[in-house]
N, C-alpha and C positions, 0 to 999 in steps of 0.2 A: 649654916649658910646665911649669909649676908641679907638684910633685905633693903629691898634697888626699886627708888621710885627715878620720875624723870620730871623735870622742868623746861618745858621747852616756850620760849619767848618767840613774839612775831606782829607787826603788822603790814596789813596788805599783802600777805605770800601768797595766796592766792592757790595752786596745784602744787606747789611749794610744800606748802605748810600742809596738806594733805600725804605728802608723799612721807613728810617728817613723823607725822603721827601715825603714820601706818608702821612705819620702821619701829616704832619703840612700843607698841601693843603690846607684840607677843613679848618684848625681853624682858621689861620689868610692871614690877606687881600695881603701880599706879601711875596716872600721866598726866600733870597738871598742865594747861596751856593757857597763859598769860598774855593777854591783850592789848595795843598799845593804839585802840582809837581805830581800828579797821573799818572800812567801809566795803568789803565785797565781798562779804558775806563769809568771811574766815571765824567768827563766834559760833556760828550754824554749825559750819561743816565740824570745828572743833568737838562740841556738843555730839552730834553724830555721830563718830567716831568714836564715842565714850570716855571722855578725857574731862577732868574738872576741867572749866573755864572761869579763870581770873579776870576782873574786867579792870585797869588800872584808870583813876580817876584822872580825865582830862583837864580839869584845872589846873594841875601840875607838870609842870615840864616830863616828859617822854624822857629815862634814861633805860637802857639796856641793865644797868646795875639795880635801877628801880624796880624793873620786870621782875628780874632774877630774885630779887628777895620777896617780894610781891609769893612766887611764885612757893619758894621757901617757907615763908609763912603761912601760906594753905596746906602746905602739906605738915608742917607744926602742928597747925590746932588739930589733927585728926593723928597726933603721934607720928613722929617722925621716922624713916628709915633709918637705915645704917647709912647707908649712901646712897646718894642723890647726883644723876646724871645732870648736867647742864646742855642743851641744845638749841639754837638757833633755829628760826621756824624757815632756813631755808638749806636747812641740812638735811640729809638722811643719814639713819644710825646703816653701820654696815651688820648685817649678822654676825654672829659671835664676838663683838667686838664688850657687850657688857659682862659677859660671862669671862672672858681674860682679866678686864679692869679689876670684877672683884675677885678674882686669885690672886692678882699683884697687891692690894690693899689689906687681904688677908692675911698673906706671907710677911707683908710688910708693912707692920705699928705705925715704923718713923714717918712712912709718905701718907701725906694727906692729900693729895690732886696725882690722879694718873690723868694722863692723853693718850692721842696717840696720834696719826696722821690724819688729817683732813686732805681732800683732792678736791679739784673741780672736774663736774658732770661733762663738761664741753670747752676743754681748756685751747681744742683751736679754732673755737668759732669766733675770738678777737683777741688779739695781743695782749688788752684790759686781765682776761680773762686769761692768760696762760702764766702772765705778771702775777697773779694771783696763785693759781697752781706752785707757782717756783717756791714762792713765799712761805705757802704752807709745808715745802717742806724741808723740816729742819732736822738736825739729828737725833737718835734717841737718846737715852739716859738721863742722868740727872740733870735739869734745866731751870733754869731762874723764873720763868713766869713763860706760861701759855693762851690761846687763845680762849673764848668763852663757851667751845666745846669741850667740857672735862667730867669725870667721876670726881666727887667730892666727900669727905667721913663728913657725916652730916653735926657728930658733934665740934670738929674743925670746925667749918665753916659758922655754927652759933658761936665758937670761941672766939673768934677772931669780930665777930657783927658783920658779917658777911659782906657784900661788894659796896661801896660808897656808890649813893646814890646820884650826888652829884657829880661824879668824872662821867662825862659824857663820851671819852672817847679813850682805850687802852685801857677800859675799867677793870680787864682782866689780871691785866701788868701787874695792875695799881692794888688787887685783891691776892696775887700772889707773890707780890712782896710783903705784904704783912703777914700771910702765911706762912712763910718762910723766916720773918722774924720772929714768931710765934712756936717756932724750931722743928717744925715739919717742912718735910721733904716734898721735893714735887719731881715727877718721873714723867717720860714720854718713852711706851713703848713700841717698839718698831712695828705695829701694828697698823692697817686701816681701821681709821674711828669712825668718818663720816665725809659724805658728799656732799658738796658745796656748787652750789649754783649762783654765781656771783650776776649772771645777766649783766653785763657791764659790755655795751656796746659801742658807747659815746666815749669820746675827749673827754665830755662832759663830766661824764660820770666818775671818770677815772681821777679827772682835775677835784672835784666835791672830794674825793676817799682821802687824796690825797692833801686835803685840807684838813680833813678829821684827824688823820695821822699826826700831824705836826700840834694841832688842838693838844693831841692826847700825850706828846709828847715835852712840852712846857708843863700842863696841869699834874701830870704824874709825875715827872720832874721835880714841880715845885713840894709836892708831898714827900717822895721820895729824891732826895738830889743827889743819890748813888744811882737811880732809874735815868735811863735814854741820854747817859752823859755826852758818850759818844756821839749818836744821833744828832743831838741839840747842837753840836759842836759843828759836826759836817754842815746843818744848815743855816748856821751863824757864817761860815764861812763861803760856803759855794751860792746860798741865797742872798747874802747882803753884802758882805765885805767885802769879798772879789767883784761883783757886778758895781759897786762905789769906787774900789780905784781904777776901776776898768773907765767910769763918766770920767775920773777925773785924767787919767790917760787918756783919753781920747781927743778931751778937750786941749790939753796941755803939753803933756810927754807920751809922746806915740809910743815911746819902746816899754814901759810901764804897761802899756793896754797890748800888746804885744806879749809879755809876758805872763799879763791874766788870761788869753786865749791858752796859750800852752799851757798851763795849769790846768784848764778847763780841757785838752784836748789828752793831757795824763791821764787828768780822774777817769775820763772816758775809758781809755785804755786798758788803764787795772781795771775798772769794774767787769769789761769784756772778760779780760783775763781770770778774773775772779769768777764771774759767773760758768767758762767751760772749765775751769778745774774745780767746778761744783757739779757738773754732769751736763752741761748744756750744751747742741752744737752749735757752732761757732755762728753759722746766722743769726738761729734765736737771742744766742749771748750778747750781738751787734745791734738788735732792734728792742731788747729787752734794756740795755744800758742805757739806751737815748731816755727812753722814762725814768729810770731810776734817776739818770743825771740832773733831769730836766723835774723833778720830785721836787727838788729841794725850795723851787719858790713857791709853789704850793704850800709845801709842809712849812714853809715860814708865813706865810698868810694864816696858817692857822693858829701857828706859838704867838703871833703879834696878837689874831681876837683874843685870842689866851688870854692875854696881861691885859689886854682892855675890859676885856667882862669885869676881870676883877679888880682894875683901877675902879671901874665906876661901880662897882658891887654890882650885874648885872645877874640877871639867872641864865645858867650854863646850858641853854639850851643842846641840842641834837644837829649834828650835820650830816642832813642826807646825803646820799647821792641814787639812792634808785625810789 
């Protein structure tokens, strides 16, 4: 039998991050939790709970890929498992969800990353919040890159040097295409993995994610430029270029700005249509589009700081939103 530590990352989760370490106690044999500068008393409870605690040095930029190897490397120096869960400290593991991961990693040499479904706890206490639910669920089998809830062969992950610390945002993406280069396989099984309590009540909130997004989607990009081609394409398009001949329509040739509305009232349309022939009722699919469509100038705010960080060599800092 396999032996299963967990790394789970967090700051500020607060009952969160209590609910996270409670879930991965009993499944696997030790629980490292990695710290990113908390103030309310998440080091304590961690500690209590009986979980190493990681404390990561605040003079360095806060990355999610920083924790995670952080988190890796404590459980290194005391001899490594076989496989090593990754968790978010604002997730909860579902029961039996570790003990299926490693019979599929057992069975299966080629895969190096299993998943499997994440949900949100309260996905209709705000639209932010059921947006997110949708998101997470994608289909099973073999899949190109997952989110930063996964089982991982822990000698994978040393082969590869595990997640770049400096992608601040999609750093999963960006870990499991090098994985995948590295000629293992990554699977999502039709399984619940973990609960996700996203708390996203504001515009606000939802507008910062959706900055991060487009962040992660330029910077991954640029490493990888087979990654988020698509993606980067739709928001070149519906974020900059349609809304510029639209100025210059408006100012000029009214039927020109006339027909970037129509475009703009297409995309709408198939996304509708796309999201209920993905399982959505048709309301939901109608109030869920409006964000998706309306994504796109966000997610270009964030590819534009992209290329500025690194015009000016900046440090890639972290974009919150909760």
């Amino acid at each position: 039998m396999s032996t299963v530590a967990a790394v789970a990352i967090g700051r500020n989760e607060g009952a969160r991050l209590l609910r996270c370490l409670s879930t991965l106690k009993d499944q696997v044999a030790r629980v490292v939790y990695v710290d990113s500068g908390s103030s309310d008393g998440s080091v304590q409870a961690a500690r209590e709970l009986g979980a190493e605690v990681v404390l990561l040095d605040t003079s360095v930029p806060f990355t999610a890929a920083r924790a995670r190897n952080a988190g890796f490397e404590a459980l290194k120096a005391q001899g490594l498992p076989d496989l090593v869960q990754f968790v978010d400290g604002d997730c909860g593991l579902v029961p039996g969800w570790i003990a299926a991961a490693v019979a599929e990693l057992e069975a299966r040499p080629e895969v190096g990353i299993v998943t499997g479904w994440r949900s949100e706890i309260h996905p209709e206490a705000s639209i932010y919040n059921a947006l997110a639910e949708f998101e997470w669920h994608r289909p099973a089998g073999e899949i190109a890159a997952c989110g930063g809830d996964m089982m991982v062969r822990a000698t994978a992950f040393d082969a590869v040097g595990g997640f770049n610390p400096t992608v601040i945002a999609a750093e999963d993406d960006e870990f499991c295409a090098r994985m995948r280069k590295s000629g293992r396989k990554i699977e999502r099984l039709p399984l619940p993995m973990t609960r996700h309590d996203a708390a996203m009540t504001r515009f606000s909130q939802w507008w910062q994610r959706a900055i991060r997004s487009g962040h992660g989607f330029a910077q991954v990009g640029a490493l990888h430029p087979e990654h988020f081609v698509a993606e980067q394409r739709r928001v070149w398009m519906f974020g900059a270029i349609l809304p510029l001949i639209l100025l210059v329509g408006l100012a000029s040739v009214w039927h020109v700005a006339v027909l970037v509305l129509l475009a703009y009232g297409l995309s709408y349309l198939r996304t509708v249509g796309g999201l209920t022939r993905e399982g959505l009722p048709r309301k939901q699919a109608r109030a869920q589009a409006v964000f998706l469509s309306l994504s796109k100038f966000p997610n270009l705010i964030g590819m534009l700081r992209y290329y500025l960080r690194r015009a000016r060599g900046s440090a890639m800092r972290i974009i919150e939103y909760k």
